[in-house]
BATIPA-437219 format. One record per residue (C-alpha): x, y, z; residue number from 1; residue in three letters. Coordinates in pm, 1 decimal, decimal comma. Example, Ala and Ser with C-alpha at 12.3 -4.5 7.8 and 13.67 -1.06 7.14 Angstrom:
residues 2
+----------+----------+----------+-----+------+
:       c1 :       c2 :       c3 : pos : code :
+----------+----------+----------+-----+------+
:   1230,0 :   -450,0 :    780,0 :   1 :  ALA :
:   1367,0 :   -106,0 :    714,0 :   2 :  SER :
+----------+----------+----------+-----+------+
//
This chain:
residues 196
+----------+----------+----------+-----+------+
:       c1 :       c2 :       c3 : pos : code :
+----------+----------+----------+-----+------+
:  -1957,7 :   1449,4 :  -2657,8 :   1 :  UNK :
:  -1625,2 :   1417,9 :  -2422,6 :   2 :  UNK :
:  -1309,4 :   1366,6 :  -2616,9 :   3 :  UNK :
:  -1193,6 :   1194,2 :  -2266,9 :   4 :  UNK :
:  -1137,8 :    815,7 :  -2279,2 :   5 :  UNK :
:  -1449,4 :    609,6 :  -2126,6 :   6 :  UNK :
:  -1325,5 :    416,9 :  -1774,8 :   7 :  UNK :
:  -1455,9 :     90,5 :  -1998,5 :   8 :  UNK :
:  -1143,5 :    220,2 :  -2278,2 :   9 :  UNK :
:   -832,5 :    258,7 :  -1997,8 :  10 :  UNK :
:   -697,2 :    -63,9 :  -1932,6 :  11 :  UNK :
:   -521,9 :     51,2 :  -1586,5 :  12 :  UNK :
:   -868,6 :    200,0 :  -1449,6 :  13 :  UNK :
:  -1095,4 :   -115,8 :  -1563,0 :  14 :  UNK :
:   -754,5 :   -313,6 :  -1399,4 :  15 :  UNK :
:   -814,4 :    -99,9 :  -1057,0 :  16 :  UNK :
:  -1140,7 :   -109,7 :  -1085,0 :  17 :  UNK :
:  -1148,5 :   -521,7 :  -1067,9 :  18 :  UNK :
:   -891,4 :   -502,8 :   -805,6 :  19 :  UNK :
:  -1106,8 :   -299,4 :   -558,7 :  20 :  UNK :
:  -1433,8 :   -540,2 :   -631,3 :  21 :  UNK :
:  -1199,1 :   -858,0 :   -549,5 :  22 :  UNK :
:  -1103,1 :   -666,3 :   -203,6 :  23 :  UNK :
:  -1401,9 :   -557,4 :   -103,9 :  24 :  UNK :
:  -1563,2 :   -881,6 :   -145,9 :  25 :  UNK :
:  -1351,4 :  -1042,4 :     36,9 :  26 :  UNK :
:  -1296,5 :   -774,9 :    315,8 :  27 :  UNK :
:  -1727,7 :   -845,6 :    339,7 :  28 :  UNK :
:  -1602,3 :  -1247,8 :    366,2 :  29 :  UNK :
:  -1355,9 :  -1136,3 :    707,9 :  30 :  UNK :
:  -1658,7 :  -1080,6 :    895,8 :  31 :  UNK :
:  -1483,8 :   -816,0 :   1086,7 :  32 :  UNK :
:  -1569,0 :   -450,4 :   1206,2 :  33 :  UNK :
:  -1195,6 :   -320,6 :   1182,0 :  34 :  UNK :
:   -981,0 :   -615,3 :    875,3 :  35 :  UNK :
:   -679,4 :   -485,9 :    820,3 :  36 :  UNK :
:   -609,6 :   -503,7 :    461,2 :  37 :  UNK :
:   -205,2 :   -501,9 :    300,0 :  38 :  UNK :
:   -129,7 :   -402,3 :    -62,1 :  39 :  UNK :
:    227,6 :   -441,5 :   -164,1 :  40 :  UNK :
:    385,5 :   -418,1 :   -515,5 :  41 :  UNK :
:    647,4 :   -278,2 :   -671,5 :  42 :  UNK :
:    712,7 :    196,4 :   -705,8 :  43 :  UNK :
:    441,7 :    277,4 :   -956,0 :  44 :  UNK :
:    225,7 :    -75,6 :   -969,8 :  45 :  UNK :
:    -97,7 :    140,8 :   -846,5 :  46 :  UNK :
:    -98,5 :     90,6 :   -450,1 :  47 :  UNK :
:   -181,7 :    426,1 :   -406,5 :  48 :  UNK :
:   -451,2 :    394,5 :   -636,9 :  49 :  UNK :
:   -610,2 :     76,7 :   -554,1 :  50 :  UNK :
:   -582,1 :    163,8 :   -171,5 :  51 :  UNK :
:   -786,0 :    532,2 :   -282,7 :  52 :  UNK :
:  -1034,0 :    321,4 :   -458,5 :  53 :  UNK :
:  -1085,7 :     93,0 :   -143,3 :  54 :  UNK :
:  -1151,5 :    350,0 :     92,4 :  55 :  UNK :
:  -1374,6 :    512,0 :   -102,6 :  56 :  UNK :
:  -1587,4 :    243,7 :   -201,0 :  57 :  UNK :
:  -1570,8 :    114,8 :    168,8 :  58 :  UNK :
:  -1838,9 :   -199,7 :    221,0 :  59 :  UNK :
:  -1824,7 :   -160,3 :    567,7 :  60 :  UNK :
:  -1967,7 :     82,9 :    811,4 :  61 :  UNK :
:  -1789,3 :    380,5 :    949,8 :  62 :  UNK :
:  -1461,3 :    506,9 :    813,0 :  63 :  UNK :
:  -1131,5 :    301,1 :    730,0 :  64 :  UNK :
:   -793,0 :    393,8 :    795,8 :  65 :  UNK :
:   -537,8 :    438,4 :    505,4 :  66 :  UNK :
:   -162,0 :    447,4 :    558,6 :  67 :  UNK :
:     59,9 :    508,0 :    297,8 :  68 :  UNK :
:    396,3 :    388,4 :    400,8 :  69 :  UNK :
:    540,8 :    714,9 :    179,2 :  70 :  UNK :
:    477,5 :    890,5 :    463,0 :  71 :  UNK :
:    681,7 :    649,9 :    715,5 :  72 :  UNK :
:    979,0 :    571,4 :    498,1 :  73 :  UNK :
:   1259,1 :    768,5 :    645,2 :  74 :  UNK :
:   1403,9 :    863,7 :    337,5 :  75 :  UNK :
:   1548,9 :    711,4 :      6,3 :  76 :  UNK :
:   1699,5 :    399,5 :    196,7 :  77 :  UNK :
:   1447,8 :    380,3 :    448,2 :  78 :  UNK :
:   1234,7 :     62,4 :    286,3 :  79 :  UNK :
:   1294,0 :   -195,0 :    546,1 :  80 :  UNK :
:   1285,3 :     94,1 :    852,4 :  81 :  UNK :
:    975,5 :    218,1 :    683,4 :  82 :  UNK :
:    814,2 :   -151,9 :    679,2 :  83 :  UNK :
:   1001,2 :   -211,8 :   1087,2 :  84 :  UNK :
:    778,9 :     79,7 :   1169,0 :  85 :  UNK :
:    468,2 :     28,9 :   1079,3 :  86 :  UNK :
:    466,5 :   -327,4 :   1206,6 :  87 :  UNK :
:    556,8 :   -217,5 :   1557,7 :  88 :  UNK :
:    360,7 :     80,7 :   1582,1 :  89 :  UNK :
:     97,8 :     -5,3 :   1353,6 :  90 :  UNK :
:     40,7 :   -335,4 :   1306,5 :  91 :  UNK :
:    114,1 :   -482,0 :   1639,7 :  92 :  UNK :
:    -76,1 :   -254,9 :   1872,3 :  93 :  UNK :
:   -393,5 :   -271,7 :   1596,2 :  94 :  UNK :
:   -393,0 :   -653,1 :   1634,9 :  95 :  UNK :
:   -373,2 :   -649,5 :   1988,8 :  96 :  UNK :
:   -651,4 :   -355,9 :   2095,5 :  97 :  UNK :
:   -381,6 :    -81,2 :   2125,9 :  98 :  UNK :
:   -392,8 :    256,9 :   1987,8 :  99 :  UNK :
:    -76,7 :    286,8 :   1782,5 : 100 :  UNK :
:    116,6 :    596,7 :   1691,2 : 101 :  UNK :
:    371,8 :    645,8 :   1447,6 : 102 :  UNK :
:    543,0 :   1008,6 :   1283,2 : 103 :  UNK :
:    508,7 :   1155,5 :    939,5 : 104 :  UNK :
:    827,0 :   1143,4 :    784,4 : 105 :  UNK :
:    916,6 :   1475,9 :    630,7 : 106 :  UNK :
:   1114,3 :   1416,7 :    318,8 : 107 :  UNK :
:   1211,1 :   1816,2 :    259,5 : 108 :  UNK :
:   1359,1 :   1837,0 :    632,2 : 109 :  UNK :
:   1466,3 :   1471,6 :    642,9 : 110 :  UNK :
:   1314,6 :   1480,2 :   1001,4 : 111 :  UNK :
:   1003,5 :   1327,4 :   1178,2 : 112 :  UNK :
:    711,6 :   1552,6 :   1210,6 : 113 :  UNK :
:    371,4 :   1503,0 :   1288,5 : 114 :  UNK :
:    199,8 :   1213,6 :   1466,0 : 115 :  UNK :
:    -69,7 :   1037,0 :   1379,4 : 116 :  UNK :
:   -287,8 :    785,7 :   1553,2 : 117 :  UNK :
:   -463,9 :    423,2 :   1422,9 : 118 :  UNK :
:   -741,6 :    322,0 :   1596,0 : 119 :  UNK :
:   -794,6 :    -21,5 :   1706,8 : 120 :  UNK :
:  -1135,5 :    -52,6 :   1639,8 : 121 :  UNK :
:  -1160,8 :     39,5 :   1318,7 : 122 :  UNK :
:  -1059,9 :    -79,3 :    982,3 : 123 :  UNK :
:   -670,7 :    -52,2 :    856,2 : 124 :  UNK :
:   -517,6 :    -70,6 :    517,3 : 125 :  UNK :
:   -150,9 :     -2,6 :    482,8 : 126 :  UNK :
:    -21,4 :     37,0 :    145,0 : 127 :  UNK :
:    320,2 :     56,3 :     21,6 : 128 :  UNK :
:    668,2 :   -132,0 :   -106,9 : 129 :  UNK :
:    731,8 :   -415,3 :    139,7 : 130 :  UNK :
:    462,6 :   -389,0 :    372,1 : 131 :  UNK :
:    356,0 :   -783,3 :    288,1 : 132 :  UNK :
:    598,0 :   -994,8 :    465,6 : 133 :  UNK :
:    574,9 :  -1333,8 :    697,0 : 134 :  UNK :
:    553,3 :  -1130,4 :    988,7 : 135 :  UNK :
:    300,0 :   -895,8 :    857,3 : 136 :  UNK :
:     91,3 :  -1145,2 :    679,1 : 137 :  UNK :
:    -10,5 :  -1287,3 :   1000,3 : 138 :  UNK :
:   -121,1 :   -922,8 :   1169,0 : 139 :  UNK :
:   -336,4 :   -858,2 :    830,6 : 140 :  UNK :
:   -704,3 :   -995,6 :    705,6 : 141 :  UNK :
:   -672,5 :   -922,4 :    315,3 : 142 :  UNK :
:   -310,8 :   -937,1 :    165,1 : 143 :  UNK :
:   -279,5 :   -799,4 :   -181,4 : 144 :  UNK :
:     34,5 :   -792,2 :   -442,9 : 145 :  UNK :
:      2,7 :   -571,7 :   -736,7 : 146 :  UNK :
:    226,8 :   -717,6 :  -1044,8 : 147 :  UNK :
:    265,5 :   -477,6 :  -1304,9 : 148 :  UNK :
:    593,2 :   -462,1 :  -1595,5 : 149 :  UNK :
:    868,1 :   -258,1 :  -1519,1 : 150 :  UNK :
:    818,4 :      3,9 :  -1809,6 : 151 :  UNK :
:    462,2 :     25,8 :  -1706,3 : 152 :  UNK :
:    551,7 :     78,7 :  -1354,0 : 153 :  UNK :
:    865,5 :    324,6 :  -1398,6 : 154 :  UNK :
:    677,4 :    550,7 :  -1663,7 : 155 :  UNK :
:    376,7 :    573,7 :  -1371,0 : 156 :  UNK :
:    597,7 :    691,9 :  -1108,8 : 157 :  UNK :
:    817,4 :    927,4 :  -1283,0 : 158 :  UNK :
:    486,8 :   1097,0 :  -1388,2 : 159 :  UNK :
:    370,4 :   1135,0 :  -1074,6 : 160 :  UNK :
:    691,0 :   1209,4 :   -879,2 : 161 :  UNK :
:    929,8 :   1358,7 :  -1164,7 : 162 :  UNK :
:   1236,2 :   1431,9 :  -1160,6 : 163 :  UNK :
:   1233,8 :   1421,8 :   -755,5 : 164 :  UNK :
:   1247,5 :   1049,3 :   -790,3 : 165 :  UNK :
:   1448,8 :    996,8 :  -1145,2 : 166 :  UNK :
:   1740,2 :   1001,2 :   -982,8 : 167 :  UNK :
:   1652,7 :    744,7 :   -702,2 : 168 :  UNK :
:   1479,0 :    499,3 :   -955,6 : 169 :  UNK :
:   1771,5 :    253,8 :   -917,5 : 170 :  UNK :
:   1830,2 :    253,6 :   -545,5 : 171 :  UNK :
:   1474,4 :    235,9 :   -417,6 : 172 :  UNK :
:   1426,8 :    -49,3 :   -700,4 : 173 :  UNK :
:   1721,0 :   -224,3 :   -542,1 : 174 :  UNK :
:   1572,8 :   -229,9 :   -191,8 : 175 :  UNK :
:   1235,4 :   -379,9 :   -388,7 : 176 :  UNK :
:   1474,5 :   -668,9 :   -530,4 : 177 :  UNK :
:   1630,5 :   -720,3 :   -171,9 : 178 :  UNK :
:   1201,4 :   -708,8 :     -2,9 : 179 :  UNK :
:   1152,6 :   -943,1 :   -322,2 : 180 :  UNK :
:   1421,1 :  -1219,9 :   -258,6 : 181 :  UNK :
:   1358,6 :  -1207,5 :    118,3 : 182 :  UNK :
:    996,1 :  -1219,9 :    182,3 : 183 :  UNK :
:    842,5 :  -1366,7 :   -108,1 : 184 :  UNK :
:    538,0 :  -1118,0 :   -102,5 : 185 :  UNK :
:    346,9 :  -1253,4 :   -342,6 : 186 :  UNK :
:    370,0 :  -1569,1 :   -174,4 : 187 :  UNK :
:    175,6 :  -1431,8 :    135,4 : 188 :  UNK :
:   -134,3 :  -1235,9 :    -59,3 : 189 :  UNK :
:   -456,0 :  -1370,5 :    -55,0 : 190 :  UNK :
:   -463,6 :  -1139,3 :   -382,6 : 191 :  UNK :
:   -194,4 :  -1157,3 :   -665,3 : 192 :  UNK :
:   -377,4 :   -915,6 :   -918,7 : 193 :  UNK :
:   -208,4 :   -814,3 :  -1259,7 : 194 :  UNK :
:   -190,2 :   -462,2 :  -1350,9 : 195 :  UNK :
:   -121,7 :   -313,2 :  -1723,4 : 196 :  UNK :
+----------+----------+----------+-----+------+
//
């Protein structure tokens, strides 16, 4: 018998877990080929995770598209660029039949790198801190916020980035407060869903 804890006996996996049934269901409900589907929340409220768990267990047919906006950020202060940027080279051309393009930010150079294209025609989600504003709730299909407590959250994200991000904690939470006050994300998701 496995000493490893059962899905049923981790409360963040069985909290992900009814998180990606309440999105698929209702991406099914958009009656679309290619929804685009947000998910906002605070560093370490499971984004990543929830967005991983979408695309696999896709309803649709065909593949889906899955930006993390890690990868657009331009750096430790680069929250609202990072959100700028994928509305006008993501969102914006997807809603109106466009291919859009946008770069890789490369955190070790602190440079652009790579492009990378989204396809009109198919399925989006975009995940990531401040992606779920009044602007972008009107580009997107399925709008999720991910609320989660701050000890929960912090613990998450220094495990999975370390001491890269320990020192950063405070600033990039700041930028979250400034998203927060602003756009009133949770105010715009078709999905508020509570996370351990």
């Amino acid at each position: 018998m496995s000493s490893a804890p059962s899905r049923s006996s981790d409360p963040l996996a069985a909290a992900l877990d009814a998180a990606t049934a309440h999105v698929l269901t209702a991406v099914k409900a958009v009656g679309a080929s290619n929804p685009v589907i947000l998910i906002d929340g605070r560093s370490g409220a499971g984004k990543s995770s929830l967005a991983a768990r979408i695309v696999a267990a896709w309803p649709l047919r065909g593949r889906v598209q899955l930006v993390g906006l890690d990868s657009i950020y331009p750096g430790w202060d680069g929250l609202a660029d990072g959100v700028e940027t994928a509305r006008e080279l993501i969102l914006n051309p997807h809603a109106r039949g466009l291919v859009g393009v946008w770069q890789r930010w490369d955190w070790e150079a602190s440079a652009y790198a790579e492009a990378h294209a989204v396809d009109p025609s198919l399925p989006l989600v975009i995940e990531g801190s401040g992606i779920l504003t009044p602007v972008t709730a009107r580009l997107s299909d399925v709008r999720v916020w991910l609320d989660s407590p701050a000890a929960s959250r912090k613990r998450r994200a220094l495990d999975r980035d370390g001491e890269t991000y320990r020192p950063h904690w405070t600033r990039w939470a700041e930028q979250e407060e400034r998203h927060l006050t602003r756009d009133e994300p949770a105010t715009h998701a078709t999905h508020v869903l509570a996370v351990p």
